[in-house]
Backbone as CSV, one residue per row, in Angstrom:
resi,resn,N_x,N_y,N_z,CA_x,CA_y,CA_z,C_x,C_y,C_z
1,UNK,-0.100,-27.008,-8.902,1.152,-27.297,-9.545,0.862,-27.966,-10.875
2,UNK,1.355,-27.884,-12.070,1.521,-28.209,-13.342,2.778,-28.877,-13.698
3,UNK,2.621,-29.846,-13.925,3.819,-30.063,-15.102,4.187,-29.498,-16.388
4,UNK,5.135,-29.645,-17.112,4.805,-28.857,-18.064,6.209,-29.428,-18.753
5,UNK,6.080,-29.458,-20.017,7.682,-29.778,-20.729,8.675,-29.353,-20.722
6,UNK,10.052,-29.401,-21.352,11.045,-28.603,-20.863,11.515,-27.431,-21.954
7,UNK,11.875,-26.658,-21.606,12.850,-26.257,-22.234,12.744,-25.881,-23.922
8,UNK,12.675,-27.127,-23.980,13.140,-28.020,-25.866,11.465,-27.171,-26.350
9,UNK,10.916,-27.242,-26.218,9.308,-26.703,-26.431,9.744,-25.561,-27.002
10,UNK,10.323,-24.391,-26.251,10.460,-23.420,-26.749,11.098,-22.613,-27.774
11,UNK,12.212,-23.509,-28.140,12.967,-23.504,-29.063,12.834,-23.944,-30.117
12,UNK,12.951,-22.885,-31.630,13.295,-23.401,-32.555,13.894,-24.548,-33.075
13,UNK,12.895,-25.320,-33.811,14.072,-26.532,-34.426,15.356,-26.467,-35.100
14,UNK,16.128,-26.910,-35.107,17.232,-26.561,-36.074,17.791,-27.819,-36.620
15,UNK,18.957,-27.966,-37.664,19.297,-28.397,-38.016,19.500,-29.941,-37.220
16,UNK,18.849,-30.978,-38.034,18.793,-32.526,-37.424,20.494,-32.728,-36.600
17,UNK,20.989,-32.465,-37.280,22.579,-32.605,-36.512,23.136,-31.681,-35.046
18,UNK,22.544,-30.737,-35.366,22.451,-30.293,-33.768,21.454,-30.520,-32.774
19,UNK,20.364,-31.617,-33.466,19.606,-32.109,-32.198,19.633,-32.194,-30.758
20,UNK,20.868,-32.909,-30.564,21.475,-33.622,-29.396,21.985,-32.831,-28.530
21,UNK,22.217,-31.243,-28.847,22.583,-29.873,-27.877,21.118,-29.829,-27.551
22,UNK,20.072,-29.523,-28.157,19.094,-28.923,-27.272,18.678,-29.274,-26.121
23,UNK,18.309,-28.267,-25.257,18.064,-28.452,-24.108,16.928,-29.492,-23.842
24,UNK,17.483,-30.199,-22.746,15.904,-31.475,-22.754,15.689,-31.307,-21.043
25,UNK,15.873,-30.125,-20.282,15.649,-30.443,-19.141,14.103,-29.948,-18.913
26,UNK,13.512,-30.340,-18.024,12.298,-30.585,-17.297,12.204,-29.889,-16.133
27,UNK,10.839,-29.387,-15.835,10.642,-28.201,-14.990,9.352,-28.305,-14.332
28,UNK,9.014,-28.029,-13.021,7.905,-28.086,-12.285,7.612,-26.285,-12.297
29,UNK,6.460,-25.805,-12.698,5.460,-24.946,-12.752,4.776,-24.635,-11.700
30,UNK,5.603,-23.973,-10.577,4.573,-23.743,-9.363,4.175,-21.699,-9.361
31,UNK,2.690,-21.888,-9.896,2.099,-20.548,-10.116,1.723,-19.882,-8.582
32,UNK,2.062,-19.403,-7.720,1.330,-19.098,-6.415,0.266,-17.853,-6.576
33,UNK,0.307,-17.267,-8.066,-0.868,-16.808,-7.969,-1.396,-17.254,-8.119
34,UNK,-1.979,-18.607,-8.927,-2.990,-19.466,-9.266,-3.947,-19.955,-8.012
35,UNK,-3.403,-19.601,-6.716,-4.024,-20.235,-5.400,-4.297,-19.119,-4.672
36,UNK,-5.731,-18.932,-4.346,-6.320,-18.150,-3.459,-6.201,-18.491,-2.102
37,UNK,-6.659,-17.099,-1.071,-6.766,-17.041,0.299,-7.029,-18.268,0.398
38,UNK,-8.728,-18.618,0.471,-9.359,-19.590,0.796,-8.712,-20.961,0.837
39,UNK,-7.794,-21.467,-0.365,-6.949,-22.591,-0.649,-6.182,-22.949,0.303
40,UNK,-5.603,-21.290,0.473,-4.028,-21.080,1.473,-4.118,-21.341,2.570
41,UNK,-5.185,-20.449,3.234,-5.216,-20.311,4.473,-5.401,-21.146,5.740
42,UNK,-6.165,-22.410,5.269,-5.847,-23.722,5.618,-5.047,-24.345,5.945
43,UNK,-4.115,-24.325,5.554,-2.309,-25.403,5.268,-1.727,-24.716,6.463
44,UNK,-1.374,-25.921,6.579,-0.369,-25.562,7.609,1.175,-25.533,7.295
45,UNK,1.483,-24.770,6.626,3.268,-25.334,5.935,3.333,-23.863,5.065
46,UNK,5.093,-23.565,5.508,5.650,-22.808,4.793,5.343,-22.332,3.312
47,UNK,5.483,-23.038,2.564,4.800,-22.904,1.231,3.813,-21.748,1.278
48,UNK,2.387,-22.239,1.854,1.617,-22.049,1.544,1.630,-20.523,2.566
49,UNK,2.473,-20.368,3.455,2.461,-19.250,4.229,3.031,-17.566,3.039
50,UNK,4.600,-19.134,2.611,4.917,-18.142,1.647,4.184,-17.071,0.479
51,UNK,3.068,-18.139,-0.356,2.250,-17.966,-1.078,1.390,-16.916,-0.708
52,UNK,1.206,-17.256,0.915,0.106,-16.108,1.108,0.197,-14.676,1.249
53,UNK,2.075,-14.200,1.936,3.080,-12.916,1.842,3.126,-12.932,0.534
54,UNK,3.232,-13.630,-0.574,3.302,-12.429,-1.616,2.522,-12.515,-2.268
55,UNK,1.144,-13.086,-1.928,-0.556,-12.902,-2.478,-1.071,-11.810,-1.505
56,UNK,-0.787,-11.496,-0.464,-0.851,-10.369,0.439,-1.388,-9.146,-0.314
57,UNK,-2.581,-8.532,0.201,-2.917,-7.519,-0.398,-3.230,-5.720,0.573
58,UNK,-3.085,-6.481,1.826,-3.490,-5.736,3.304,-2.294,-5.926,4.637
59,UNK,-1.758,-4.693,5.047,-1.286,-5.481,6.090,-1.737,-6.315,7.060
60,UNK,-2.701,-6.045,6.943,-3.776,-7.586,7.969,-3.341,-8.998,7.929
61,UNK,-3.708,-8.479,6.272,-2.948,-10.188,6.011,-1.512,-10.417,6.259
62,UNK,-0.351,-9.433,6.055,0.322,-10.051,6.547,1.039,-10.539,7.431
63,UNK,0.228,-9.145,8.105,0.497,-9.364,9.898,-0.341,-10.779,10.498
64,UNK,-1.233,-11.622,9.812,-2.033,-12.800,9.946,-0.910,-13.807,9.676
65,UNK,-0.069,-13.901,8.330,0.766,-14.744,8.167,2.042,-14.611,9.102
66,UNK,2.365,-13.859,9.616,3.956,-13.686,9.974,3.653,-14.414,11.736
67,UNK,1.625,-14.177,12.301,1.442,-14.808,13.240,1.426,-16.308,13.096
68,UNK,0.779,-16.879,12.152,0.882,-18.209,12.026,2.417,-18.496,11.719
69,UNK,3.336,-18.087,11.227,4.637,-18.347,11.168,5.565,-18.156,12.546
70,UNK,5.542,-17.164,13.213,5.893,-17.399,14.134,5.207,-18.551,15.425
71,UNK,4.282,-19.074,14.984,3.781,-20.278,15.529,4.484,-21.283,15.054
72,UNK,4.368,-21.337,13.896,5.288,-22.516,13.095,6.436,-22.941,13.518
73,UNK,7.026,-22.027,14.044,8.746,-21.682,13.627,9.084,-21.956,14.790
74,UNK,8.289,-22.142,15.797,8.471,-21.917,17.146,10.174,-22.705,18.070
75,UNK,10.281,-23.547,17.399,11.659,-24.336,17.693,12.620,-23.833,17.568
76,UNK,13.459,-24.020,18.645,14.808,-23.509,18.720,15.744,-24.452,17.186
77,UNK,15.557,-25.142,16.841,16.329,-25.735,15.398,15.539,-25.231,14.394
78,UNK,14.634,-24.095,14.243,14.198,-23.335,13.098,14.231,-21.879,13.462
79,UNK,15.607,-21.728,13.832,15.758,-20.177,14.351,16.452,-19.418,12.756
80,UNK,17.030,-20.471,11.895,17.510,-20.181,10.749,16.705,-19.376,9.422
81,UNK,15.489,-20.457,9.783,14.043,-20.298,8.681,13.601,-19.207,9.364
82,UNK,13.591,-19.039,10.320,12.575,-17.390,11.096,13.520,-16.555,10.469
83,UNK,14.881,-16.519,11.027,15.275,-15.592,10.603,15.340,-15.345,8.969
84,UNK,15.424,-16.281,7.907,15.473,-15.895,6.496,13.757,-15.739,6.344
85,UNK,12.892,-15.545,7.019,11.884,-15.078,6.505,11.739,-13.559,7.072
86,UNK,11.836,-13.547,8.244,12.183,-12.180,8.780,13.154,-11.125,7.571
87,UNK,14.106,-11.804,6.690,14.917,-10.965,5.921,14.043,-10.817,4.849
88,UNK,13.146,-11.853,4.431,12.723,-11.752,3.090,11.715,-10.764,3.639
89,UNK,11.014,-11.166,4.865,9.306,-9.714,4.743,9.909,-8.261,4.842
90,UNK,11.330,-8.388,5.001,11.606,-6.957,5.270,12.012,-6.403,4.078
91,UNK,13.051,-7.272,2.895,13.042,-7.298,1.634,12.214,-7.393,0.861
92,UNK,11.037,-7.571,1.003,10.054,-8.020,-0.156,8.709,-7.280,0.126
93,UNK,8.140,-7.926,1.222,6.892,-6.627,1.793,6.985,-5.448,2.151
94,UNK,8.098,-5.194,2.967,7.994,-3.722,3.454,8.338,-3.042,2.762
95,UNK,9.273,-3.472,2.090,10.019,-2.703,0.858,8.956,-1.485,-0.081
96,UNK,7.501,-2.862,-0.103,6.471,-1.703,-1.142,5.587,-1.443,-0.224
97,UNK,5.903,-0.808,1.696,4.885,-0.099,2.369,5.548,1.456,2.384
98,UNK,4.989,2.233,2.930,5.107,3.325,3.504,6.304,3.099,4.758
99,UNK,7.475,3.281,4.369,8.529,3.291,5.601,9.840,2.418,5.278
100,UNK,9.153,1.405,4.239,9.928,0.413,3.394,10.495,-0.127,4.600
101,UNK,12.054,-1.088,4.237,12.206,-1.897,5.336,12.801,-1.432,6.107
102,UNK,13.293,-1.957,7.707,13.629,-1.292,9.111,14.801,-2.407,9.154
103,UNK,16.188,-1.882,9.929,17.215,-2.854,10.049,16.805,-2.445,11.002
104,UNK,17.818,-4.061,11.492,17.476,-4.584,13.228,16.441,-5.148,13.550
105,UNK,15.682,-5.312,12.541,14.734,-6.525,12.951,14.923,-7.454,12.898
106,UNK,15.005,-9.123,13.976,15.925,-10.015,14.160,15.130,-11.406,13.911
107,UNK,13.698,-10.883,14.279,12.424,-12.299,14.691,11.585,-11.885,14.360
108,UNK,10.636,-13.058,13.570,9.130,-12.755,13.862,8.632,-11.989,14.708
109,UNK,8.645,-12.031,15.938,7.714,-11.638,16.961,8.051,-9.928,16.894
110,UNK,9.589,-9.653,16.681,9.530,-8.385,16.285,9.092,-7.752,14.627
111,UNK,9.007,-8.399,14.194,8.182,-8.442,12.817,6.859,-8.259,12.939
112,UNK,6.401,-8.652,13.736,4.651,-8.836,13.902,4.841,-7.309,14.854
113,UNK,5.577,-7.450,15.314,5.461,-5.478,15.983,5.435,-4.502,15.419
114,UNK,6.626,-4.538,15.008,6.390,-3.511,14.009,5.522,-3.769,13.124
115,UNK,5.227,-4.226,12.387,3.865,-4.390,11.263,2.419,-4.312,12.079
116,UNK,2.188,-4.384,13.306,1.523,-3.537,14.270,1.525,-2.168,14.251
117,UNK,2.574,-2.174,14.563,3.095,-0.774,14.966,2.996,0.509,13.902
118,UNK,3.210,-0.079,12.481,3.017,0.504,11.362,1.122,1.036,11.000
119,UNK,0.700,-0.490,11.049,-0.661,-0.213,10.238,-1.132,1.098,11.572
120,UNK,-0.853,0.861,12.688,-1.293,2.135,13.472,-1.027,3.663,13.063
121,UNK,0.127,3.372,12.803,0.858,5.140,12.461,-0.005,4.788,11.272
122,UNK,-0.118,4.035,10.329,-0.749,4.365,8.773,-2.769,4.950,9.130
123,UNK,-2.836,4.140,9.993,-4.343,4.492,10.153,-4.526,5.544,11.438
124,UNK,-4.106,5.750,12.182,-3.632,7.567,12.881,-3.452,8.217,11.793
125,UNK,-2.593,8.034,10.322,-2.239,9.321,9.712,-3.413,9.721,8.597
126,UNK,-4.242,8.463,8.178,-5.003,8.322,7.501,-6.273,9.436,8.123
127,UNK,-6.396,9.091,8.978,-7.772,9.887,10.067,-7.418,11.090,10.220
128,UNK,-5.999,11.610,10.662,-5.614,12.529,10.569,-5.756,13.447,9.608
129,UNK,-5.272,12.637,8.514,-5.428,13.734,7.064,-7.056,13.773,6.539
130,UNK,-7.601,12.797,7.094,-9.037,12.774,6.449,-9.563,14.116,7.611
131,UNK,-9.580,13.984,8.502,-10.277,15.092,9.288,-9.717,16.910,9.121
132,UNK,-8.465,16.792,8.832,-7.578,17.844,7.901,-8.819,18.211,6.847
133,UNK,-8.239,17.277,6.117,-9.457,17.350,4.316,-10.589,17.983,4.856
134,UNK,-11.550,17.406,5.574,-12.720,17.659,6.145,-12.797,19.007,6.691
135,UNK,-12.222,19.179,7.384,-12.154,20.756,7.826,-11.880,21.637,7.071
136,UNK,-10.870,21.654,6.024,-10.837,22.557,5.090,-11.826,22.654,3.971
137,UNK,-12.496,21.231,4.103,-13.536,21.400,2.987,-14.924,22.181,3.831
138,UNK,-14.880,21.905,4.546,-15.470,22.484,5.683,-15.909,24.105,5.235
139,UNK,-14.676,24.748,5.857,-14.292,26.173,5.814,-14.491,26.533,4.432
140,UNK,-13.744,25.967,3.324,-14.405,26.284,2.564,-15.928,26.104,1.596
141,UNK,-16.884,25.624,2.148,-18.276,25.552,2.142,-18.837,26.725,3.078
142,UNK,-18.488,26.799,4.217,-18.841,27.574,5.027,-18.798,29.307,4.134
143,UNK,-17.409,29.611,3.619,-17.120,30.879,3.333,-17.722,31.004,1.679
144,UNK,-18.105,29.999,1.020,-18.718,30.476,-0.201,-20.133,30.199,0.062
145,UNK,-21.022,29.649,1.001,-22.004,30.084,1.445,-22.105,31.776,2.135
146,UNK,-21.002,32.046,2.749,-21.121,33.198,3.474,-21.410,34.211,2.487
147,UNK,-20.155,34.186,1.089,-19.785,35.307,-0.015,-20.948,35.142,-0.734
148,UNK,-21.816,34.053,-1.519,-23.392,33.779,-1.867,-24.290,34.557,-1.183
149,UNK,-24.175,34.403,0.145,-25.001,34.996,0.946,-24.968,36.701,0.748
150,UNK,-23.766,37.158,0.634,-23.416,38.703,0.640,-23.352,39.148,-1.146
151,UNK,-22.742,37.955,-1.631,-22.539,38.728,-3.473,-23.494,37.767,-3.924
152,UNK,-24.726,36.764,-3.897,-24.906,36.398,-4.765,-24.455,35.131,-5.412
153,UNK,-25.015,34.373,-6.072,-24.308,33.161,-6.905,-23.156,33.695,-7.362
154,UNK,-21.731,32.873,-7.145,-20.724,33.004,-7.485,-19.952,32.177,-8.610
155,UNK,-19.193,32.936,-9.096,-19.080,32.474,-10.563,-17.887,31.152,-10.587
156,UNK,-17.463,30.678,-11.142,-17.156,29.128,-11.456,-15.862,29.106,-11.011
157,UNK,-15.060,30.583,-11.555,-13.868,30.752,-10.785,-13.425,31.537,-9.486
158,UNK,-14.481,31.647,-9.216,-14.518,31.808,-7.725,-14.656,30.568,-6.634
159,UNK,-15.735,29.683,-6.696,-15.747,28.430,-6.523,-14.508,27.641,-6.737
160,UNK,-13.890,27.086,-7.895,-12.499,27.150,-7.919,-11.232,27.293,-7.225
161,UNK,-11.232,29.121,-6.761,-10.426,29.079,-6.194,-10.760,28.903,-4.544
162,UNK,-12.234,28.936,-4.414,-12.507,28.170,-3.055,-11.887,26.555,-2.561
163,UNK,-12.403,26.271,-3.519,-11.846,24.732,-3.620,-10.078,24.516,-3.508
164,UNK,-9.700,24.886,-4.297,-8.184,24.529,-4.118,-7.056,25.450,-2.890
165,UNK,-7.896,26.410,-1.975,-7.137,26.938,-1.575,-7.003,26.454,-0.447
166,UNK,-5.540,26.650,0.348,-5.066,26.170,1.311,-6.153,26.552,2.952
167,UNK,-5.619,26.193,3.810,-6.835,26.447,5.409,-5.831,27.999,5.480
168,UNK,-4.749,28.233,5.491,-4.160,30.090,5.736,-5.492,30.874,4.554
169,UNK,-5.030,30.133,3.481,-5.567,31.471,2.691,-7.385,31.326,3.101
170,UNK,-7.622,30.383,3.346,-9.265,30.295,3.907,-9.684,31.440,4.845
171,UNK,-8.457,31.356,5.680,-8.731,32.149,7.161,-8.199,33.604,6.627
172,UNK,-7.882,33.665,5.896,-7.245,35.204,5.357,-8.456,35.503,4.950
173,UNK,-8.923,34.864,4.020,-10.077,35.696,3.732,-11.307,35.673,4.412
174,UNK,-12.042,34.678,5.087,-12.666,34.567,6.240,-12.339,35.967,6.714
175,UNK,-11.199,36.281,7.338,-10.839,37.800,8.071,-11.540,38.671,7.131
176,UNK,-11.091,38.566,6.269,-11.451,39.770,5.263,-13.013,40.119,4.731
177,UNK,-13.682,38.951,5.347,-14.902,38.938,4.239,-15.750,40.055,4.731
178,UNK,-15.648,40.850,6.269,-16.210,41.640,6.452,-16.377,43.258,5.979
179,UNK,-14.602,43.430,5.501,-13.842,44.286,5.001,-14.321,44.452,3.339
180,UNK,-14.914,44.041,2.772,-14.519,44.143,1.293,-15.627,44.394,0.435
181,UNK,-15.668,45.153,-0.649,-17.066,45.274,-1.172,-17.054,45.057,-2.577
182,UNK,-16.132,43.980,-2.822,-16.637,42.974,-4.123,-15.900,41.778,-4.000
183,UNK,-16.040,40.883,-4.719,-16.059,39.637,-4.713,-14.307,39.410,-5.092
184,UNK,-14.351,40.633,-6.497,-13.028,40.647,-7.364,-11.927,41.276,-5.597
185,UNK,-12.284,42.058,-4.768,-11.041,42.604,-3.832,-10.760,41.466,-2.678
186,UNK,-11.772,40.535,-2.598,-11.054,39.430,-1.633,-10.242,38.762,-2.502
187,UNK,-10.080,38.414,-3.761,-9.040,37.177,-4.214,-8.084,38.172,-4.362
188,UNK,-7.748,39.701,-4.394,-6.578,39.942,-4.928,-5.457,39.751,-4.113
189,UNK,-4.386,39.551,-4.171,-3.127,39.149,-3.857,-2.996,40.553,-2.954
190,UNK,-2.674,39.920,-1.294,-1.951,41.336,-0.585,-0.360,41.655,-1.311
């Protein structure tokens, strides 16, 4: 935290006679980026929980904070504060995930579920599409080794259109590669 002057700092001087309008109020400077994990993660207090949801860079982390908060919070006379933090992670964090925020979420503890529940579907879909990728990169290694093998080093736009083509058109021509006696009659368009 910084102090820092008010107001009056920023402003142009003006005329000695309108002195007495300028603003003279005073202001506390609290930077929460200025404070790292390491600082944060220590404290035991709201603040610093806060600080750490929107220093958050992983849902790990903030599925880490919303557990220590629902520890915090644990009292039936801080059912108010759960719930306005519950509104803000759904306003503020989820907002910039994949799914953005979910109504009907009421509590922490269902907060920490779903944000469970999420990084799973995110890392299922992640593996998913990576093993997708993989296979098609796959197939296509496989079939311009095959066409090398039968035509020869293949030319740059052939490679090319190995590369960018979908797993159908892979297997279309895969079918075809037995059928064809140049390089130019597998890419042509049925």
């Amino acid at each position: 935290m910084e102090r820092t002057g008010g107001p009056s700092a920023l402003i142009q001087p003006g005329p000695r006679a309108l002195a007495r309008y300028r603003p003279q109020a005073r202001y506390l400077l609290i930077d929460e980026g200025r404070y790292g994990e390491a600082e944060l993660q220590p404290l035991r207090n709201l603040v610093a929980g806060l600080f750490r949801l929107e220093n958050s860079r992983s849902d790990a982390e903030v599925l880490e904070v919303v557990r220590s908060l629902r520890e915090w919070l644990a009292h039936p006379r801080q059912a108010s504060l759960r719930r306005a933090f519950v509104v803000w992670i759904n306003r503020v964090i989820l907002k910039r995930t994949p799914g953005g925020p979910v109504e009907g979420v009421e509590d922490l503890q269902a907060m920490g579920t779903l944000i469970e529940a999420r990084m799973q579907e995110w890392e299922e879909g992640w593996l998913r599409e990576g093993r997708e990728q993989g296979l098609r990169e796959g197939e296509a290694q496989l079939l311009q080794r095959l066409l090398e093998r039968r035509f020869g080093e293949l030319p740059d736009w052939a490679k090319e259109r190995l590369t960018e083509a979908s797993p159908t058109q892979l297997e279309r021509w895969a079918d075809r590669l037995l059928d064809i006696d140049s390089l130019d009659s597998l890419f042509q368009e049925e």
